[in-house]
N, C-alpha and C positions, 0 to 999 in steps of 0.2 A: 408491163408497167414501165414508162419512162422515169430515167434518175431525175430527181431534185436541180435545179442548177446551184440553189443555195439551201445551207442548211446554217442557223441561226440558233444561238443556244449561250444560255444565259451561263452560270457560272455558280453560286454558293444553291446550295438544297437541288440545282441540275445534274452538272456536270461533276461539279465535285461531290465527293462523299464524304463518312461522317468522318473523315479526318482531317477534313480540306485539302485535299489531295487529288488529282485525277487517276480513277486507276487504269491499270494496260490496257485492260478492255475497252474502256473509253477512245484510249489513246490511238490504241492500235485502228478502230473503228473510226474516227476520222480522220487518221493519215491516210487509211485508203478509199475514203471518200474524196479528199483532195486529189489523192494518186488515180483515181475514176474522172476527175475534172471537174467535178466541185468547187464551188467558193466557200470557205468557211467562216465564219463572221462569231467573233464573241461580242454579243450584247450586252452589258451588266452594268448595276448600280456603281459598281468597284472603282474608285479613280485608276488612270494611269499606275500608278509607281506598283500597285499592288494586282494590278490584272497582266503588267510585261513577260512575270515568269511561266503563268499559261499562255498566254501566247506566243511564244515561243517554240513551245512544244508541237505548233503545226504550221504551215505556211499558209497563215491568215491572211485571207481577203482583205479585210477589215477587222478591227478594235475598237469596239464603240462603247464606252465608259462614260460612268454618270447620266446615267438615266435617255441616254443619248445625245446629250450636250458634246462630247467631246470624241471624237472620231478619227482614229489614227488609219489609213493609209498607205500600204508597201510604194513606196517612190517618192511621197508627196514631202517635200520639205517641211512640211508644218501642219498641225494637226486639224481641222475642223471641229471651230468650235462656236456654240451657238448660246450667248450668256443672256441673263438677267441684266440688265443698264443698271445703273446706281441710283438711279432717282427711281426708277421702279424698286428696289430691292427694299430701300425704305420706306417707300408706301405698304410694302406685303407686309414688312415686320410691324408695322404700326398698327393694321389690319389685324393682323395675328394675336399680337397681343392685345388689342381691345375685344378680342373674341374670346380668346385665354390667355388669362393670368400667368404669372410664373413661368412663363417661358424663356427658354434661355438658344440662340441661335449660333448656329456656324454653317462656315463657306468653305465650299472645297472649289477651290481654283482649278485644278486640273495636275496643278506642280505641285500645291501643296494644303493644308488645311488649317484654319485658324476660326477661334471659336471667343464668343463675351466668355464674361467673367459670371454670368446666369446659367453658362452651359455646362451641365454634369457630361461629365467624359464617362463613356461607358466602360464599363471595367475591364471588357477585354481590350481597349483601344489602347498599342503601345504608344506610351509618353514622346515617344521621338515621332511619333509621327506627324504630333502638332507643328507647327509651325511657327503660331506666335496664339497669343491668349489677352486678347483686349480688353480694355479697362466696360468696355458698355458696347451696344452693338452701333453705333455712328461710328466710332473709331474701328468697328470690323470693316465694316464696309468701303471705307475711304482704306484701309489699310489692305483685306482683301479681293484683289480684283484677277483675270474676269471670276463674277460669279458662275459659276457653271453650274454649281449645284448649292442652294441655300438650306440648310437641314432647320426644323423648329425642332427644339428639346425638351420632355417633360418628363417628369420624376412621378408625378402621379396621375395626370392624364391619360386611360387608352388610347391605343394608336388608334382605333375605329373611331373614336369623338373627336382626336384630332381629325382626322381625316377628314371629317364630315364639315366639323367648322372652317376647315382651311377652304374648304369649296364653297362653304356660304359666303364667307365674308370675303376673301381673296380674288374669288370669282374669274372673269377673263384673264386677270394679272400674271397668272404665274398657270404653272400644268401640275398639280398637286399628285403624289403617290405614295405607297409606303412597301417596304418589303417585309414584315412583320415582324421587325424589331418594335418592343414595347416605346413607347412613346418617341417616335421617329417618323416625321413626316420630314419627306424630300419633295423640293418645289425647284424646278425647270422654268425656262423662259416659256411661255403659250407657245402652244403647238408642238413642243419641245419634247419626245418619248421617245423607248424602243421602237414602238410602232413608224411612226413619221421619220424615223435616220433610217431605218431598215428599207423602207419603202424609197427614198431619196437616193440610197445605193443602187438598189436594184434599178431606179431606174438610171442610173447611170449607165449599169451595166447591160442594160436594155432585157431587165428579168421582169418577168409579171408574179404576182403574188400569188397566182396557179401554181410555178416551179417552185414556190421557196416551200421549207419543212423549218420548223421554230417551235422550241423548247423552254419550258420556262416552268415555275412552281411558286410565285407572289403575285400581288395586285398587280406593279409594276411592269408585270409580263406581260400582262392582260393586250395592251396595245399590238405588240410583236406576234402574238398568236393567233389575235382574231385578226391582222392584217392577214396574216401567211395562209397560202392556201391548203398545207396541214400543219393544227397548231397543236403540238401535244404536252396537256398540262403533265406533269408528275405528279402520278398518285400519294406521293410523301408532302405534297405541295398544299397549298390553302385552298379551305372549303369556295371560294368563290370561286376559283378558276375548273372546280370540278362540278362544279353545277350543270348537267345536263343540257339545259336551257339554254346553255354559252356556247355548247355545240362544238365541242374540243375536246380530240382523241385524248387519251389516257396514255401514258408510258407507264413502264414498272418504276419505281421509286428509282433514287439517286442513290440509294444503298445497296441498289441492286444492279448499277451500269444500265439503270433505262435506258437512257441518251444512246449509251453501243449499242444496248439491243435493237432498238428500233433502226438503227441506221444499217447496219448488220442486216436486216432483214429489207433494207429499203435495197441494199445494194445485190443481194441475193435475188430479187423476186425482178431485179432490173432485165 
């Protein structure tokens, strides 16, 4: 068996465990992937400020945050980043909300996150991490820019009916996903995913989607694993991505150092 060139792997319900911690076995398992000549790439919903201290811990390829909008780089002075425009942001919110009611929006920048005054802060989200907190979402949007990642917010909506609606009515405008927090849709500029920045890498680095192995357990992964030429869902991860019919290897859960095992066994059988 030939190694991977790149190995791709998302971050909360993968990589991390039930602590939000990565454990040794993880660690150990892709620092000698790297030390094998590997690229390593974290992909994830997570902005910056809160994805730096995993990556750290390996010498990353790449740092691709926010749904693939924002892409950090070893050497590059400045991050790539691929936003929402403003005149588009408030057509989806207008969209959005004549689809559903009661929605309350925020914008994560990439630096930082700022939300209307409709949007319930989730409980575990600490207070510092806001940024600023707008009077209505027109003043979000002049106020937060780039849009990298625009979140809709609802209190009593499933995220499956958001889901659904954000693709009826939003349509081309935006790249709709969710990671299955209860009423949390994240919306991207089009064409804008793991999938498509993962793929825009490698071809940089002149990798074909045969060489890469990519890791993930949400909707949002979806992209990143059926590009990669093995995408292995985690078994701890949502029923869609383990659907048979999606054609996507299995790992052991994220409570069980999937992510090391298989890679462990990827560099073993090399």
């Amino acid at each position: 068996m030939v190694l991977p060139r790149v190995i791709a792997t998302d971050l909360d319900g993968t990589l991390l465990g039930r602590s939000g911690e990565v454990s040794d076995r993880n660690r150990r398992a892709l620092t000698a992937a790297v030390e094998a000549g590997i690229k390593v790439v974290i992909v994830t919903a997570r902005p910056p400020r809160t994805t730096e201290a995993f990556a750290d811990m390996f010498d990353c390829a790449a740092v691709v945050c926010g749904n693939g909008a924002h892409t950090r780089l070893p050497g590059e002075p400045s991050p790539l980043v691929r936003a929402i425009d403003r005149d588009t942001s408030g057509t989806i919110v207008a969209k959005l909300r004549g689809a559903l009611p009661e929605l309350g929006f925020g914008v994560e920048t990439g630096a930082g996150f700022y939300h209307d005054a409709d949007y319930h802060l989730e409980p575990w989200v600490p207070r510092d991490w806001v940024s600023g907190v707008l009077d209505d979402t027109d003043a979000l949007l002049e106020a937060a820019t780039p849009v990298t990642k625009l979140i809709a917010r609802s209190s009593t909506h499933p995220v499956h009916l958001m889901y659904e609606a954000a693709v009826a009515s939003v349509g081309p405008l935006a790249e709709a996903t969710y990671s299955g927090r209860a009423g949390l849709v994240e919306l991207s500029a089009p064409g804008v995913n793991k999938g498509s920045t993962l793929a825009m890498l490698c071809e940089r680095w002149g990798v074909s989607s045969e060489e890469v192995v990519a890791f993930g357990d949400m909707p949002n992964d979806r992209s990143a694993l059926t590009w990669a030429g093995s995408g292995y869902a985690m078994s701890s991860g949502h029923p869609e991505l383990l659907d048979p019919a999606l054609g996507l290897k299995v790992a052991p859960s994220s409570f069980e150092d999937g992510v090391g095992r298989v890679v462990e066994d990827l560099l073993e059988r090399a």
